[in-house]
C-alpha positions in Angstrom: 8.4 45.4 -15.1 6.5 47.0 -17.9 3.3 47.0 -15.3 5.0 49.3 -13.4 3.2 50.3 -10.1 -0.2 49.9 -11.3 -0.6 46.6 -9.2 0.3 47.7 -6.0 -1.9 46.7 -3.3 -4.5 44.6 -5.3 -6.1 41.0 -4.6 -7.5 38.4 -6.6 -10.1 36.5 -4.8 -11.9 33.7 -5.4 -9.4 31.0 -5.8 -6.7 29.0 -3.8 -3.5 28.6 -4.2 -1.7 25.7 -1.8 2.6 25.0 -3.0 4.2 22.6 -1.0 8.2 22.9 -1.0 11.0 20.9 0.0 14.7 21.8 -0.1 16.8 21.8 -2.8 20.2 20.7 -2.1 22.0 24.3 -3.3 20.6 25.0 0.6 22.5 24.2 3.5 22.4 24.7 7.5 24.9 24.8 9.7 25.8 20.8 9.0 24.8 19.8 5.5 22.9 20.4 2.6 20.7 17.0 3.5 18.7 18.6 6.3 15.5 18.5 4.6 15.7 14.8 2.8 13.1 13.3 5.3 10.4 16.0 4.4 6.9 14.8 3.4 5.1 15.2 0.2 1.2 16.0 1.2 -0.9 14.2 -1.3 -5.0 15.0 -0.7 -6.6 13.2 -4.6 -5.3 11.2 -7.1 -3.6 13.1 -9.5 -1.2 14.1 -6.6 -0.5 10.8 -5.5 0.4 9.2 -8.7 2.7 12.3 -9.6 4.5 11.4 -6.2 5.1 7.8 -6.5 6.3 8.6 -9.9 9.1 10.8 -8.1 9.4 8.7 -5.0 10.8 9.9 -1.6 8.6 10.5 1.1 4.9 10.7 0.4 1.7 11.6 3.1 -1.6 10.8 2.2 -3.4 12.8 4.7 -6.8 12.3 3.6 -8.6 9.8 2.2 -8.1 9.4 -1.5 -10.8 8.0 -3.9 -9.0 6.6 -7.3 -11.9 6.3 -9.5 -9.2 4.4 -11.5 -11.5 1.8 -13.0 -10.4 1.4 -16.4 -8.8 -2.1 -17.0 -5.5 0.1 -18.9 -2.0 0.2 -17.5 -2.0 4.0 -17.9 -5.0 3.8 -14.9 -2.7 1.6 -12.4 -1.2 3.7 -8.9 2.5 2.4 -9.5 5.3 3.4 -7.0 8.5 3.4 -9.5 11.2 5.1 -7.5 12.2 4.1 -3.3 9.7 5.3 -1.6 7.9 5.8 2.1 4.4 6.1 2.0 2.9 7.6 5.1 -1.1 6.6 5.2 -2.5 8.8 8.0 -5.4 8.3 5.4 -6.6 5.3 3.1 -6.3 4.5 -0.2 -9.6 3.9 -2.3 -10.4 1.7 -5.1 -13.5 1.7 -7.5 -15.7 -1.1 -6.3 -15.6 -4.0 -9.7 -12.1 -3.1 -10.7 -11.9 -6.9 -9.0 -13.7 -7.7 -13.1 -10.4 -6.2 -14.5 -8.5 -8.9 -15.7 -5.6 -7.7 -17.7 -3.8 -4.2 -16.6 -5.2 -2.8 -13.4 -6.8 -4.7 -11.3 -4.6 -3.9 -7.7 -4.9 -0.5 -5.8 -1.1 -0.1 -5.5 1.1 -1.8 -7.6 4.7 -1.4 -5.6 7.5 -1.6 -8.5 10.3 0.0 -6.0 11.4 -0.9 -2.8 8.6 0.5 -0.2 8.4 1.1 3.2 4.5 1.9 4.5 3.7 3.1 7.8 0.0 3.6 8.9 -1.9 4.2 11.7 -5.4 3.2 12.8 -7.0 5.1 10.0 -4.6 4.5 7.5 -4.4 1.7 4.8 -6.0 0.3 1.7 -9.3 -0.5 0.6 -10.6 -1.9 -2.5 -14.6 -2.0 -1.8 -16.9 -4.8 -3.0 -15.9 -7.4 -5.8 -12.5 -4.8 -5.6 -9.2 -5.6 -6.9 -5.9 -7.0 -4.9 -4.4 -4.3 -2.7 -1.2 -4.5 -3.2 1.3 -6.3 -5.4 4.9 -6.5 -5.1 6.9 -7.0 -8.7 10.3 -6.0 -9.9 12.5 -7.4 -7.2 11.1 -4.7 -4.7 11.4 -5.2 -0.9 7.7 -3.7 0.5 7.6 -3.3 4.5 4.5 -2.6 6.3 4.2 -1.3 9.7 0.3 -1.0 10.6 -2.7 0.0 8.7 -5.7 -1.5 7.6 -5.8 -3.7 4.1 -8.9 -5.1 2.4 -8.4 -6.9 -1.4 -10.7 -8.8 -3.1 -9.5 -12.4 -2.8 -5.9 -10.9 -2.2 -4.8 -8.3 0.1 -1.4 -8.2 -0.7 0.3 -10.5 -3.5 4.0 -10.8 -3.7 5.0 -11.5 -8.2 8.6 -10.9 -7.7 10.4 -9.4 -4.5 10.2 -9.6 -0.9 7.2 -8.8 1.2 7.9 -7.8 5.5 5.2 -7.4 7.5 5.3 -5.9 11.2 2.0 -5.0 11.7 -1.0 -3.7 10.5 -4.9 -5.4 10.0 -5.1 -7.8 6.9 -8.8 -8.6 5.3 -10.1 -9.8 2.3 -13.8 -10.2 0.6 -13.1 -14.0 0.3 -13.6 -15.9 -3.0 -17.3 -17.3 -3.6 -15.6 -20.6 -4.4 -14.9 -22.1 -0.9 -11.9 -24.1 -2.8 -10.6 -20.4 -2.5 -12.3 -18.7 0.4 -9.9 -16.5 2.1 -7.0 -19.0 1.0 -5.0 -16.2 -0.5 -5.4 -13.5 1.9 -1.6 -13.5 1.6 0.0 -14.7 -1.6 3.0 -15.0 -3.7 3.1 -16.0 -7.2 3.7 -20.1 -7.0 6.5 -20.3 -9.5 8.3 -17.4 -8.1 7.7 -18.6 -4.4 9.1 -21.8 -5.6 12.5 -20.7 -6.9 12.8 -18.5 -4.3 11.9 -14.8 -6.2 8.6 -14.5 -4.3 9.1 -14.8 -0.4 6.5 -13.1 2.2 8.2 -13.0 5.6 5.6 -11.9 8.6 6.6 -10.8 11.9 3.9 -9.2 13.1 0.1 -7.9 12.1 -3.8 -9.7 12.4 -5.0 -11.7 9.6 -8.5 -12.3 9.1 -9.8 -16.0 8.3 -6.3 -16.7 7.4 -3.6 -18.1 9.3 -0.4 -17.1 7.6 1.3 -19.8 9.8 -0.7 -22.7 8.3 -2.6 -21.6 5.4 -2.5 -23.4 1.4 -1.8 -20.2 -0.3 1.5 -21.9 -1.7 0.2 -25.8 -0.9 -0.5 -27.6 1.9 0.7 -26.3 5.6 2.0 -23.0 4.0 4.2 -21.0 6.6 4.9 -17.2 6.2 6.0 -16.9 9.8 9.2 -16.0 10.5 11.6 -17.6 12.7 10.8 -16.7 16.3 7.3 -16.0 16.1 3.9 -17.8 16.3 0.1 -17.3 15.4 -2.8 -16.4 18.4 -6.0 -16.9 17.3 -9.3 -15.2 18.5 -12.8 -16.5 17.4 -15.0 -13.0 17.4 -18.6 -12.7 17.8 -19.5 -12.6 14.4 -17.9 -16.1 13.6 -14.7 -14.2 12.1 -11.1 -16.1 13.6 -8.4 -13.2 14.1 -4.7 -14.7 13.5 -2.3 -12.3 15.5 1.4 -12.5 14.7 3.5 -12.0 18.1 7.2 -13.1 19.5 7.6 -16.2 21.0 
């Protein structure tokens, strides 16, 4: 008020300014105060993102997002701690070695909520070379993934506690220099949760690369994570790889 008129009509230039908005529940249409709920979060680096899976709801990550997260601190982890979908139109980006870490962050996306993640073609996780686990699954969560493209080092997803459902999407995984190990784990819950039942991976759907999630030894011998109703195809490609596809019947 005290500027009075004086900045009528100006401009500042040289920067950007981008606010993103969704509804507060004060607002209503016609119908209810709720129209809005669905609304996407945009998230385009790093900061954003882990500010959104802090809050929860519905997040986009419309381009792809490089963590540079490589310090071996809990502070450095990408948690989702409240319900959340995660839309990956993009991927998710790990620092290549964070699969040295050994104590507090060593997993791209550490899912402590329950989690549904949809992705298309050009959408998933990827942890680079001698990378991290993608994803791990603690807290009682339920995590549900339908499509995208996940590459861990040794592990591409890991279920500690909660419930892992998988409908589709690509799974890879830079495979363990110990052939003991290989790509063994390409899908893996912790073995004392898995036995007493806290730990369960239930797959319905998706391709699985050098790793047959109907017959594999990631919890002991003949290890099934097929659910009722549905079977493994394989496919030998040319490059020696065996594709494992997950499909009614």
């Amino acid at each position: 008020e005290s500027a009075g008129n004086d900045y009528m009509n100006e401009s500042i230039d040289g920067i950007t300014i981008t606010v993103y908005a969704t509804q507060d529940t004060v607002e209503s249409d016609s119908f209810t105060n709720q129209y809005d709920e669905n609304a996407a979060y945009p998230v385009v680096n790093v900061t954003e993102l882990k500010e959104a899976l802090t809050n929860g709801g519905v997040v986009a990550v419309t381009k792809d997002i490089h963590t540079n997260n490589i310090e071996d601190t809990a502070a450095a982890r990408i948690v989702i701690s409240q319900p959340t979908t995660l839309n990956l139109e993009k991927k998710i980006i790990t620092p290549d070695n964070m699969g040295n870490n050994t104590n507090s962050n060593f997993v791209a996306l550490y899912v402590n909520a329950d989690t549904t993640i949809n992705a298309g073609k050009d959408g998933g996780i990827d942890t680079g070379v001698n990378g991290g686990y993608g994803i791990n699954v603690n807290d009682g969560a339920t995590l549900t993934i339908n499509g995208g493209y996940y590459y861990g080092g040794g592990t591409a997803v890991q279920v500690q506690k909660g419930t892992l459902i998988i409908n589709g999407g690509t799974f890879a995984c830079e495979p363990y220099s110990n052939p003991t190990y290989g790509y063994n784990f390409l899908i893996n819950c912790v073995d004392k949760a898995y036995k007493n039942g806290t730990a369960k991976a239930i797959i319905q759907g998706g391709t699985f690369i050098n790793f047959d999630p109907s017959n594999c030894t990631a919890e002991g011998a003949h290890t099934n994570f097929v659910a009722d109703g549905y079977k493994v195809v394989s496919q030998t490609q040319t490059n020696g790889d065996v594709w494992y596809t997950v499909v009614k019947g």
